[in-house]
VOKEDO-426414 format. One line per field, with one value per residue: residue number from 1; residue in three letters; x, y, z of N, C-alpha, C in turn. Coordinates in Angstrom, 3 decimals, always signed. Example, Ala and Ser with C-alpha at 12.3 -4.5 7.8 and 13.67 -1.06 7.14 Angstrom:
<recs>
i = [1_2]
aa = [ALA_SER]
nX = [+13.190_+12.850]
nY = [-5.690_-2.250]
nZ = [+7.800_+7.080]
caX = [+12.300_+13.670]
caY = [-4.500_-1.060]
caZ = [+7.800_+7.140]
cX = [+13.200_+12.900]
cY = [-3.300_+0.030]
cZ = [+7.800_+7.870]
</recs>
This chain:
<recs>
i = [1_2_3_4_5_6_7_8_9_10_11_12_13_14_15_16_17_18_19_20_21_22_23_24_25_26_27_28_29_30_31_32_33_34_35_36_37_38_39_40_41_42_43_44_45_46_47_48_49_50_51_52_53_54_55_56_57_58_59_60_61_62_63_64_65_66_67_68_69_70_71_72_73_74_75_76_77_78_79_80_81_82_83_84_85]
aa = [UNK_UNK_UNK_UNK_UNK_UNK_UNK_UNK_UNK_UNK_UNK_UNK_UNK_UNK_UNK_UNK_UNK_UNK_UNK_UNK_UNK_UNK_UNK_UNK_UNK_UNK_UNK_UNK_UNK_UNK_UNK_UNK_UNK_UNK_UNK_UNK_UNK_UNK_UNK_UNK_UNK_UNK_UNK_UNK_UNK_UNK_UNK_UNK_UNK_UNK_UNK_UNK_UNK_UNK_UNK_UNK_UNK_UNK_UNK_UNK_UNK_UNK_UNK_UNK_UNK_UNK_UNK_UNK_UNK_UNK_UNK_UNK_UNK_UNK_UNK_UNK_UNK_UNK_UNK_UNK_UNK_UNK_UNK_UNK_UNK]
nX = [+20.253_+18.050_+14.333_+11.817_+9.042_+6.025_+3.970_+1.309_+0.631_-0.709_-0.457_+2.550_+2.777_+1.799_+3.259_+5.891_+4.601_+4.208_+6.991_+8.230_+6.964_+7.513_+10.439_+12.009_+13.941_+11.989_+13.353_+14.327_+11.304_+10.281_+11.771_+12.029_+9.096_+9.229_+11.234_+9.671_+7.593_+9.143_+9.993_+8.294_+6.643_+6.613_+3.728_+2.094_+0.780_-1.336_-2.397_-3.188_-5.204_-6.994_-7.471_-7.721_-4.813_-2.314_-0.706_-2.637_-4.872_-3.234_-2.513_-4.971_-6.014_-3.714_-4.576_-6.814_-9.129_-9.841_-8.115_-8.065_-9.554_-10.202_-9.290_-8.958_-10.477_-12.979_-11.734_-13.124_-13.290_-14.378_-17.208_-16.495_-17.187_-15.960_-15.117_-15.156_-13.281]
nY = [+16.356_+18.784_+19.570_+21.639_+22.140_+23.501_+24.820_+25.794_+28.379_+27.362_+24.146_+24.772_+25.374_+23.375_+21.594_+21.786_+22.858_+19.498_+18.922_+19.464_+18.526_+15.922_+16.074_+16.818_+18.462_+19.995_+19.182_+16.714_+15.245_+15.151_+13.836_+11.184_+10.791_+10.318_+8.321_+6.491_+6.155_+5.575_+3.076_+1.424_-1.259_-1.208_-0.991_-0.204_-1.008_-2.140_-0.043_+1.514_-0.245_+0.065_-1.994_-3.605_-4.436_-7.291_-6.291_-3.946_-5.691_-6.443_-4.876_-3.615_-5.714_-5.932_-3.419_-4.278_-4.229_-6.048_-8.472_-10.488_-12.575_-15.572_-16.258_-18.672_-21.778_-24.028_-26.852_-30.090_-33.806_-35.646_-37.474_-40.961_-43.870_-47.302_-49.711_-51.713_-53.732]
nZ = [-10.366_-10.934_-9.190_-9.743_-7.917_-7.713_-4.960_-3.640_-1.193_+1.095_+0.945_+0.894_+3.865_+4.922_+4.322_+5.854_+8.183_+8.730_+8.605_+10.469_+12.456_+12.392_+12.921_+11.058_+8.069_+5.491_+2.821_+3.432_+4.457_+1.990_+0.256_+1.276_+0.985_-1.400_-2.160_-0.979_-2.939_-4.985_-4.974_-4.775_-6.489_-10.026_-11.313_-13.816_-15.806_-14.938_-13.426_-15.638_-16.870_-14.713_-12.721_-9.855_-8.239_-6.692_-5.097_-3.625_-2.746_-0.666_+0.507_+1.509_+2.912_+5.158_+6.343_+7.251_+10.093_+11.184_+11.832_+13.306_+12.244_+10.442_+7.124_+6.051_+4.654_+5.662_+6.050_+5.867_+5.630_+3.071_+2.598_+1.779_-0.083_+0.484_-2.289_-4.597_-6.422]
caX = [+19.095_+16.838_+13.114_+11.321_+7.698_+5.196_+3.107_+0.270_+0.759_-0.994_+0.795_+3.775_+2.896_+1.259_+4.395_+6.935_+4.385_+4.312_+8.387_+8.413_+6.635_+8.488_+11.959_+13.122_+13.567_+11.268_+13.859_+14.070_+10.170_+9.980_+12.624_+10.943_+8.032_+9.794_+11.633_+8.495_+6.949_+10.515_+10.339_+6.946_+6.910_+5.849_+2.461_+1.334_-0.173_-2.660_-3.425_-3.897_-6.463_-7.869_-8.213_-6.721_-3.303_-1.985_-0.026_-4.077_-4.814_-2.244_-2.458_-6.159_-5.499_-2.757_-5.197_-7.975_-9.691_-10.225_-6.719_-8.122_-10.402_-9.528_-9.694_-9.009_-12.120_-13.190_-11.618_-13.741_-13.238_-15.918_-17.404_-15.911_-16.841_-15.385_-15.093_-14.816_-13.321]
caY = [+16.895_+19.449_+18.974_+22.644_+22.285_+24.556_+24.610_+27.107_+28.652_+26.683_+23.298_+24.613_+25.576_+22.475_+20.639_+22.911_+21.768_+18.051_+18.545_+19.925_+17.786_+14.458_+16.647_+16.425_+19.393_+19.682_+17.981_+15.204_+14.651_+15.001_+12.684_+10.232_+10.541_+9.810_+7.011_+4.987_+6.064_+4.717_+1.867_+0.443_-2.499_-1.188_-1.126_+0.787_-1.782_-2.094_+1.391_+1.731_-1.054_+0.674_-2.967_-3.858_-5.281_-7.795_-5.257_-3.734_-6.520_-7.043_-3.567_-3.766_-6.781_-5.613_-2.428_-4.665_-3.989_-7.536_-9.494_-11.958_-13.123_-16.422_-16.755_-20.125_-22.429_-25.351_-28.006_-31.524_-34.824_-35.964_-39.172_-42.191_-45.647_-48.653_-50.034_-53.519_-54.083]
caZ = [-11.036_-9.530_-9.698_-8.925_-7.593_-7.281_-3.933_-2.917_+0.307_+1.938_+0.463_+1.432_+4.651_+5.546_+4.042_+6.489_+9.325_+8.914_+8.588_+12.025_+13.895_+12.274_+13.445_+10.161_+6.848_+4.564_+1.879_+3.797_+4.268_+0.761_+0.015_+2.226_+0.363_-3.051_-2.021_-0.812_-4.438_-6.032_-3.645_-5.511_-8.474_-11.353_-11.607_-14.810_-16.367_-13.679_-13.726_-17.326_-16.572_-13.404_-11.882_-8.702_-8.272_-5.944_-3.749_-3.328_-1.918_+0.342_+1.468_+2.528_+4.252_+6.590_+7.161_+8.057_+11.728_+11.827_+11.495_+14.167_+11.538_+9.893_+6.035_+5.428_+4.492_+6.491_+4.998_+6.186_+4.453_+2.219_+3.084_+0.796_+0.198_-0.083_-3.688_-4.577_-7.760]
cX = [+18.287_+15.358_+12.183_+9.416_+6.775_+3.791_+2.648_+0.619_+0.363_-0.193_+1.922_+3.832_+2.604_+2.447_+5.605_+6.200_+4.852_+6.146_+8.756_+7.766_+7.286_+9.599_+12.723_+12.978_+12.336_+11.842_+13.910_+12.660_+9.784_+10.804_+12.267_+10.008_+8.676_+10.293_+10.466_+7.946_+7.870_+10.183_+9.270_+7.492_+6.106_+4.940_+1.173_+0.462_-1.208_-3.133_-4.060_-5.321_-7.530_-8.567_-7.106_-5.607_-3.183_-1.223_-1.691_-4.426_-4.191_-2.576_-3.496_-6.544_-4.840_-4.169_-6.445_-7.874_-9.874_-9.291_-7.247_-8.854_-10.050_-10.292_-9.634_-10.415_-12.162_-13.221_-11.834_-13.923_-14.229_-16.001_-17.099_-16.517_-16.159_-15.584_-14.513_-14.718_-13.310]
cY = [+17.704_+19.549_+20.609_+22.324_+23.170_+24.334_+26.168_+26.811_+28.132_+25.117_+23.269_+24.584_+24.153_+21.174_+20.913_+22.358_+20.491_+18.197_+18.248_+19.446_+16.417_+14.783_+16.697_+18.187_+18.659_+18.329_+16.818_+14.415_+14.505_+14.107_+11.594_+9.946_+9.658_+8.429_+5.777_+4.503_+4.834_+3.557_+0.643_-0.568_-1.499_-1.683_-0.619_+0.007_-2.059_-0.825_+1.844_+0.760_-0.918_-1.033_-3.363_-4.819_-6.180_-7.020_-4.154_-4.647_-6.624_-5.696_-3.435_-4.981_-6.362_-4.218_-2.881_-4.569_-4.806_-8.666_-10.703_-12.883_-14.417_-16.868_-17.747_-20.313_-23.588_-26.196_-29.450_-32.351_-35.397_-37.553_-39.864_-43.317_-46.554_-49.308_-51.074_-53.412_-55.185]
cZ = [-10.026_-10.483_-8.818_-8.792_-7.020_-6.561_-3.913_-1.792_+1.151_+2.460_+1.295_+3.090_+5.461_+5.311_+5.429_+7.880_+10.076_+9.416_+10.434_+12.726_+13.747_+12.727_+12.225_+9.023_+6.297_+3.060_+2.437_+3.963_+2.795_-0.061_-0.065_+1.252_-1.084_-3.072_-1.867_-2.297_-5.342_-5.770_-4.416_-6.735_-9.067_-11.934_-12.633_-15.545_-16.069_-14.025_-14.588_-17.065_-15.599_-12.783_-10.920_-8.971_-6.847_-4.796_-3.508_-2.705_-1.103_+1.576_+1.935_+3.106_+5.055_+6.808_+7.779_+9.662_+12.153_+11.581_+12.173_+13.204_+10.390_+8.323_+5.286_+5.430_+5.388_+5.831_+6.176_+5.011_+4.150_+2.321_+1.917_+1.288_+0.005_-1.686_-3.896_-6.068_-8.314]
</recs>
């Protein structure tokens, strides 16, 4: 199948760039690109809903600036008594 796309000059040029500094064609950066897209779950249902998904989450977690940061809770045991039945 061929898939023709139409880039402004600039677009293209700035596509033809990027190629050339990764070392690769343009079809192959654009390939690249497609595959990651392919690569996704199927998330339309989300979108139709415009509310975040679990791979949203995940993904601004790993980009957090603060990984050292620990999100567990402080789990301390709750005082008990004795009970005499």
């Amino acid at each position: 199948m061929t898939i023709t796309l139409p880039l402004q000059p600039q677009e293209e040029a700035r596509l033809v760039a990027l190629a050339r500094a990764k070392g690769v064609s343009t079809d192959a950066l654009v390939r690249e690109a497609l595959d990651r897209i392919l690569a996704e779950p199927d998330n339309a249902s989300a979108e139709k809903t415009g509310l975040p998904t679990g791979a949203d989450l995940i993904a601004a977690m790993q980009a957090s600036p603060y990984r050292e940061v620990n999100l567990e809770p402080a789990r301390d045991r709750l005082p008990v008594r004795d009970i005499a039945f």
